[in-house]
C-alpha positions as CSV (number, residue, x, y, z in Angstrom):
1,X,-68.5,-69.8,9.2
2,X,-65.2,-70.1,7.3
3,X,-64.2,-69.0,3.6
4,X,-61.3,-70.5,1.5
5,X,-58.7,-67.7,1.1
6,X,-58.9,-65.8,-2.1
7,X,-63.1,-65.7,-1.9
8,X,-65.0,-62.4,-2.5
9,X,-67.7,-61.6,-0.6
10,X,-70.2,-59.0,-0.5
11,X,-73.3,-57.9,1.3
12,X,-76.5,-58.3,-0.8
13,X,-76.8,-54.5,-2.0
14,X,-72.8,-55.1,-2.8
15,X,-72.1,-51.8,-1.5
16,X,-69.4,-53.6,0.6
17,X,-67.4,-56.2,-0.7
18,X,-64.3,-57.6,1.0
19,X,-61.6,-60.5,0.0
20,X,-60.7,-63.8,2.6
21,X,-57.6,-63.5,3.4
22,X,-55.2,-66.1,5.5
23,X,-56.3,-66.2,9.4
24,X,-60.2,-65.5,9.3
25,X,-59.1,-62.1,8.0
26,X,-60.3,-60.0,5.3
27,X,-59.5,-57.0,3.1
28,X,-62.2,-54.6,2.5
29,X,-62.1,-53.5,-0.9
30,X,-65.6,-51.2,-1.1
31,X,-68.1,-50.2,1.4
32,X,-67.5,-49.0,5.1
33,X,-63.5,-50.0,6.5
34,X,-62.4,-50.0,2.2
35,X,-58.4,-50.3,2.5
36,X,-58.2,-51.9,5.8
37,X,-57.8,-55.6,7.1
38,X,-60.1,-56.5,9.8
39,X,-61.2,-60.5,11.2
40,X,-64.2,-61.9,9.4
41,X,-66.2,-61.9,12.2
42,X,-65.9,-57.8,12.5
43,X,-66.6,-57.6,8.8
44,X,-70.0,-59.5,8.8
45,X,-71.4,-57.3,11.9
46,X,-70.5,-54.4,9.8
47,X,-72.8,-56.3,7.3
48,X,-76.1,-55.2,10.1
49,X,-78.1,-58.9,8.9
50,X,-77.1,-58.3,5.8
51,X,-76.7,-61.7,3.9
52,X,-73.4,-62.4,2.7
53,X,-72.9,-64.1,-0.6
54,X,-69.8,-65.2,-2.4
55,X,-68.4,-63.8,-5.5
56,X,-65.6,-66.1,-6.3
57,X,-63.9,-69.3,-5.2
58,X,-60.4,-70.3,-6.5
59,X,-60.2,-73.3,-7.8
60,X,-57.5,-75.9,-6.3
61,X,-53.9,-75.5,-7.4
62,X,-53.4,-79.0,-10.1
63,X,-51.5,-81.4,-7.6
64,X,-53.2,-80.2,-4.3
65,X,-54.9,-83.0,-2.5
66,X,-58.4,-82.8,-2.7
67,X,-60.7,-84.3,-0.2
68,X,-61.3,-88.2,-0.2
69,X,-58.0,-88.1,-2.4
70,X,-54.8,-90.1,-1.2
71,X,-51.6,-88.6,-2.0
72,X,-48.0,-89.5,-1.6
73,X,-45.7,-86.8,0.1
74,X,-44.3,-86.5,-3.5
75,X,-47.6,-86.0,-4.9
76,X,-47.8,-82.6,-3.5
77,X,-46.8,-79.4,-5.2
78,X,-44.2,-77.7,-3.2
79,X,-44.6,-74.6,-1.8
80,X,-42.7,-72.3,-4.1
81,X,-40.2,-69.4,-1.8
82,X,-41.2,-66.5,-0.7
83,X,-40.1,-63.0,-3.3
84,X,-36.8,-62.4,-2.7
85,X,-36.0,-58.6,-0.8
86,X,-36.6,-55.8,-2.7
87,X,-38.9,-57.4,-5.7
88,X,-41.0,-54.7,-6.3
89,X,-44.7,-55.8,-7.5
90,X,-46.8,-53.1,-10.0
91,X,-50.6,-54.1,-10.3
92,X,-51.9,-51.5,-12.8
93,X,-55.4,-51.1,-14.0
94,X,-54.9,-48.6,-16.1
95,X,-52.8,-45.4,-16.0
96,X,-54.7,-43.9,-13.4
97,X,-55.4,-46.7,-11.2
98,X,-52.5,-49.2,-10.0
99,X,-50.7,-50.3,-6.6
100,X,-47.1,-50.9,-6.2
101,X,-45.8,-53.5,-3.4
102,X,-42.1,-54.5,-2.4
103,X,-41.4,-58.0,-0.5
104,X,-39.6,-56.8,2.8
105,X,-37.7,-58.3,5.5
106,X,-41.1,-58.2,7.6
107,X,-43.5,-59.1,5.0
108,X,-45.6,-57.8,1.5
109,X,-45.2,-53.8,1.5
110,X,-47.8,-52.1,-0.4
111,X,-46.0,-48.5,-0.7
112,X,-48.6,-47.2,-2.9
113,X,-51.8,-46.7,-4.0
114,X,-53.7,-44.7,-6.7
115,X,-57.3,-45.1,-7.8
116,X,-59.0,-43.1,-10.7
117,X,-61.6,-40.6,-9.9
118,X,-64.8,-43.2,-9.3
119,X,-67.2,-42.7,-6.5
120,X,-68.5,-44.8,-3.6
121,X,-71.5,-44.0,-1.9
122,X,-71.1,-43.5,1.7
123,X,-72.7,-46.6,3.3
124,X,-74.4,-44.1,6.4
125,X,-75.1,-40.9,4.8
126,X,-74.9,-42.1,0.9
127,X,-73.0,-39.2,0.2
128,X,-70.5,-39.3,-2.3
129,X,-66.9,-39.0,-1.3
130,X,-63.9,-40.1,-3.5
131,X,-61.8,-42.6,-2.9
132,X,-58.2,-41.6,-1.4
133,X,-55.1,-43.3,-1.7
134,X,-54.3,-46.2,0.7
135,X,-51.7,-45.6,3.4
136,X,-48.7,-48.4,3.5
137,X,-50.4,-51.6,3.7
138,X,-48.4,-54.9,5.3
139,X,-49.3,-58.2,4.3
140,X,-48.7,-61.4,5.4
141,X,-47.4,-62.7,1.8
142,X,-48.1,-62.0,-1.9
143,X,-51.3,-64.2,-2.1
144,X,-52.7,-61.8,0.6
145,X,-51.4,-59.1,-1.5
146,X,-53.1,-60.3,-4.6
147,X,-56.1,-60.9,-2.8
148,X,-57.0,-57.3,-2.0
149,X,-56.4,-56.3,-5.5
150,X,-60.1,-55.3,-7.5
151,X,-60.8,-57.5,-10.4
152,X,-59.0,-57.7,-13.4
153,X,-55.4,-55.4,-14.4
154,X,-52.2,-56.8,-14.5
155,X,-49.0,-57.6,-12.1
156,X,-45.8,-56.9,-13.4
157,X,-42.7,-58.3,-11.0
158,X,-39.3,-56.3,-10.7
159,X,-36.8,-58.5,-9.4
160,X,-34.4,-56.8,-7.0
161,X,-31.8,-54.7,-8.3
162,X,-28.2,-55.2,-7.7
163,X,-27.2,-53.4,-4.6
164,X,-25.9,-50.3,-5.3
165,X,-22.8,-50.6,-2.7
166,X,-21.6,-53.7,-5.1
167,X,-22.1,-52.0,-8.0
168,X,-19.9,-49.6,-6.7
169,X,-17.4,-51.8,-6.1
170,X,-17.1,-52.9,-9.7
171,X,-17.2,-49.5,-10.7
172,X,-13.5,-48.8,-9.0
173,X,-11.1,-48.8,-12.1
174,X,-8.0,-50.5,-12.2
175,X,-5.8,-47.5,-11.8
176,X,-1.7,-47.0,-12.6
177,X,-1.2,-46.3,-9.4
178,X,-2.1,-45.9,-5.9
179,X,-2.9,-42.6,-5.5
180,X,-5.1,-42.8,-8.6
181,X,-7.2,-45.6,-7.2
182,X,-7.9,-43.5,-4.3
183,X,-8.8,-41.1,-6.2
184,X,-11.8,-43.0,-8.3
185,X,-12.8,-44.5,-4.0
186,X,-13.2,-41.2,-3.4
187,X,-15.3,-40.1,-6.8
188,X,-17.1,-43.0,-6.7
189,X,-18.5,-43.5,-3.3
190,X,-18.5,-39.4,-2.8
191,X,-16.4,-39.3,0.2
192,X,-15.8,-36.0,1.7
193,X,-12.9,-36.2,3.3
194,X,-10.5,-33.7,2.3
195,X,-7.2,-31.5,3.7
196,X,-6.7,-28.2,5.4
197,X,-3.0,-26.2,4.7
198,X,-2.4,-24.3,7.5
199,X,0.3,-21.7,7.6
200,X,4.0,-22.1,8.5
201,X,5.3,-21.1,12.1
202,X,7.3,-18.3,10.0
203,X,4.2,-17.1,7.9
204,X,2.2,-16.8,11.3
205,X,5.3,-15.0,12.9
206,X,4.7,-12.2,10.0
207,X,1.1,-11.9,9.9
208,X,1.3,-11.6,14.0
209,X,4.2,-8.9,13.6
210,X,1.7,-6.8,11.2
211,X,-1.4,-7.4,13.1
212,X,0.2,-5.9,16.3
213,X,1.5,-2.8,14.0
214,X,-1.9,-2.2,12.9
215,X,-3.7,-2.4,16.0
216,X,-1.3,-0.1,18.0
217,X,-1.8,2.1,15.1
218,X,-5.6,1.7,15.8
219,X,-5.4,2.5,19.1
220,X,-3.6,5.5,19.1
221,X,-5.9,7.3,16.6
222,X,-8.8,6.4,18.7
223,X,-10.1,10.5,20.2
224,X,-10.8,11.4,23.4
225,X,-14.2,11.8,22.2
226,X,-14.7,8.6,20.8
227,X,-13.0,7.3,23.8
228,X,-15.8,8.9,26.1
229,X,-18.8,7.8,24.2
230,X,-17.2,4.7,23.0
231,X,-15.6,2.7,25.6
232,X,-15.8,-0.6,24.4
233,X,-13.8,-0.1,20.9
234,X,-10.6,0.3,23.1
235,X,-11.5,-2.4,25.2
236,X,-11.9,-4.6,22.2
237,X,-8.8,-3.7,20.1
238,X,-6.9,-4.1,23.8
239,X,-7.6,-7.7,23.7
240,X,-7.3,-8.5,20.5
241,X,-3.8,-6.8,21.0
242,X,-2.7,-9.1,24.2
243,X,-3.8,-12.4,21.9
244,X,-1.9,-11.5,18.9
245,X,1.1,-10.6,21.6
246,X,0.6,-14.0,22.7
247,X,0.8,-15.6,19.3
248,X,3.6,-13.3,18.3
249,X,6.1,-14.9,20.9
250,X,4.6,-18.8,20.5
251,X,5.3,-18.0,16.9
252,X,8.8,-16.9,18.0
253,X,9.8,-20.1,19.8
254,X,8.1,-22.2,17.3
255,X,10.4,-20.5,14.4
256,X,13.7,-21.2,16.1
257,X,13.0,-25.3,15.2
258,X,14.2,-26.5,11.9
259,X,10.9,-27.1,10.3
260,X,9.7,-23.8,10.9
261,X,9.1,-23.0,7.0
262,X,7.0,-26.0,6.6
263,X,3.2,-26.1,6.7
264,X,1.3,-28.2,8.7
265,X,-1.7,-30.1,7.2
266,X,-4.7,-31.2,8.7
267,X,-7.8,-33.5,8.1
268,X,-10.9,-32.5,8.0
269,X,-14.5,-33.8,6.9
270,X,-18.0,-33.8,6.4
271,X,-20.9,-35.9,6.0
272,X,-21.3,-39.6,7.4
273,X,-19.3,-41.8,4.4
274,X,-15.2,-42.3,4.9
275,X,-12.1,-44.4,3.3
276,X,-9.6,-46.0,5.9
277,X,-6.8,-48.3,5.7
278,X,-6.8,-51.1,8.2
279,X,-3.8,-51.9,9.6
280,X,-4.2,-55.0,12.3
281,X,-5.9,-53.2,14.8
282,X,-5.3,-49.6,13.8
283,X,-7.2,-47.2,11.6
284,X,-6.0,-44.6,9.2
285,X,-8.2,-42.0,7.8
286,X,-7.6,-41.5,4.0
287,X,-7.7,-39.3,1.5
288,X,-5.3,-37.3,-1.8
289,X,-3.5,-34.1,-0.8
290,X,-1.6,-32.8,-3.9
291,X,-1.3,-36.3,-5.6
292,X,-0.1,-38.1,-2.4
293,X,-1.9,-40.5,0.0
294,X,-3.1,-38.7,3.5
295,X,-3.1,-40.7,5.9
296,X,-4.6,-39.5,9.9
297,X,-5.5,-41.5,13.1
298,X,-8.2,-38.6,13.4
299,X,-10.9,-38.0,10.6
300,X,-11.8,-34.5,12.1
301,X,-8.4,-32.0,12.0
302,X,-5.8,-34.9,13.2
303,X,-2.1,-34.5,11.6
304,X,-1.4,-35.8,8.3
305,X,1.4,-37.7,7.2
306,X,1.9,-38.0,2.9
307,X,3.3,-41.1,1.5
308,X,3.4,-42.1,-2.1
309,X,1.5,-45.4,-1.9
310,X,-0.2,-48.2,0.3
311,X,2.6,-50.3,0.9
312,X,4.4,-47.5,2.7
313,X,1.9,-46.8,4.9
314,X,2.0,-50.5,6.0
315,X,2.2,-53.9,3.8
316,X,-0.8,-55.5,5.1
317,X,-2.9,-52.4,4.3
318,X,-6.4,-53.5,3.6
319,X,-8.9,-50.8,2.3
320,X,-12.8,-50.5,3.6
321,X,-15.1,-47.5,2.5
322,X,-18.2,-46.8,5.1
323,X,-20.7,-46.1,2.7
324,X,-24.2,-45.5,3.9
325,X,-24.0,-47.5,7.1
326,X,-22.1,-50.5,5.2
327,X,-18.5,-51.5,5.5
328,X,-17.3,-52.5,2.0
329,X,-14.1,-54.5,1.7
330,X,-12.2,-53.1,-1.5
């Protein structure tokens, strides 16, 4: 026994009704199984001798052969393509009954599903129990889509947005300069990359020279009482003592170098999204420090270097933003 897709059938009481799909398949749409697709054959034992009648038949498409007819190849209505990826489908009822579908790489997506507060009857116990939202549904295509939806309502199609990561791209201004375009890169596409000032060899030198003055003082004020029943304080303000030592003479040796006033300044970043500059095989990390261009081999606390533009960094520079698991060219 074989139904043209698109026919409704039901068991003579009609407490279960179910719609031919492609395959000898069908979707249930009332009775025991409602919301799932199961094989014909499954779907008339659920039936228990039940006779099954037909509800509907589509009639043939204008242009499809019919039998005993002869038609050319060019006779033929071609088979129009398939929703393009991400055209979202809305069949609504009314407000408190519609499905919502999206065309996917794998297939027809049904995402959602809401039905107003109606009542089956169980088909074992004849309870009532109310009808819950389907889980995601795949279908084969949209006609298999369509054919699980009730009678009447409307389908409204969304075709695909623009992807966002191009919109982006349009949305990067023409800046003066430079520094100003990376700038909008990095408001744009939310990058957080940014910079970490650390101090000078000299300002370390000073803040070791105090910290030793202070501990010392700590040390010596400590009681022999608080000694006896607090050990560990002395213990702890001993080593932190021997590691500011340490730093004190590092500090020392690092101060008698000519650059010992300047600042270093580091990279440093979070979250998965990042601007580099391509340079033939090498990467630099990117990002504005004080209205200059950093540039880093490392994203996570490598050196900086500053440079005024792109073309100092190198003149085949090419920019590319990782945004959201997508390398865009800019």
């Amino acid at each position: 026994m074989s139904y043209t897709p698109g026919t409704k059938l039901s068991h003579t009481d009609a407490t279960s009704r179910a719609t031919v799909l492609t395959g000898d398949n069908v979707m249930v749409t009332a009775g025991l199984g409602y919301g799932q697709m199961m094989k014909l054959a499954d779907w008339i034992i659920l039936a228990d001798g039940a006779r099954i009648q037909e509800e509907f038949i589509p009639l043939p498409k204008e242009g499809a052969p019919n039998d005993g007819d002869a038609h050319s190849a060019s006779d033929i209505t071609p088979t129009p393509p398939p929703p393009a990826i991400g055209t979202k489908f809305r069949w609504t009822l009314n407000a408190d009954t519609y499905r919502v579908a999206i065309m996917t790489a794998k297939g027809f997506l049904q995402v959602k599903s809401v039905t107003d507060g109606a009542c089956d009857r169980h088909p074992a116990t004849c309870d009532p129990w109310p009808r819950r939202p389907l889980k995601k549904t795949l279908f084969a295509d949209e006609a298999a889509w369509r054919a699980s939806l009730p009678t009447g309502g409307s389908v409204v199609i969304t075709p695909p947005a623009k992807p966002v990561a191009e919109q982006k791209v349009a949305m990067v201004a023409q800046a003066p300069n430079d520094v100003e375009k990376l700038k909008a890169i990095i408001k744009t596409y939310k990058i957080r990359t940014s910079t970490l000032v650390e101090p000078s060899p000299q300002e370390r030198l000073k803040y070791a020279e105090e910290k030793i003055a202070k501990l010392r003082a700590d040390l010596a004020a400590i009681s022999l009482e608080l000694d006896l029943q607090w050990p560990h304080v002395r213990n702890k303000l001993t080593r932190q003592l021997k590691r500011t030592v340490e730093l004190y003479y590092s500090m020392k040796i690092a101060c008698n170098g000519p650059n010992s006033h300047v600042r270093s300044v580091k990279m440093q970043h979070s979250g998965t999204g990042f601007v580099v500059g391509v340079i033939g095989g090498e990467l630099k990390y990117l990002t504005v420090h004080e209205d200059q261009i950093a540039a880093s081999s490392w994203l996570h606390y490598g050196n900086v270097r500053l440079y005024k533009n792109f073309a100092e960094i190198g003149s085949d520079l090419k920019l590319v933003v990782r945004y959201h698991g997508r390398e865009i060219s800019l």
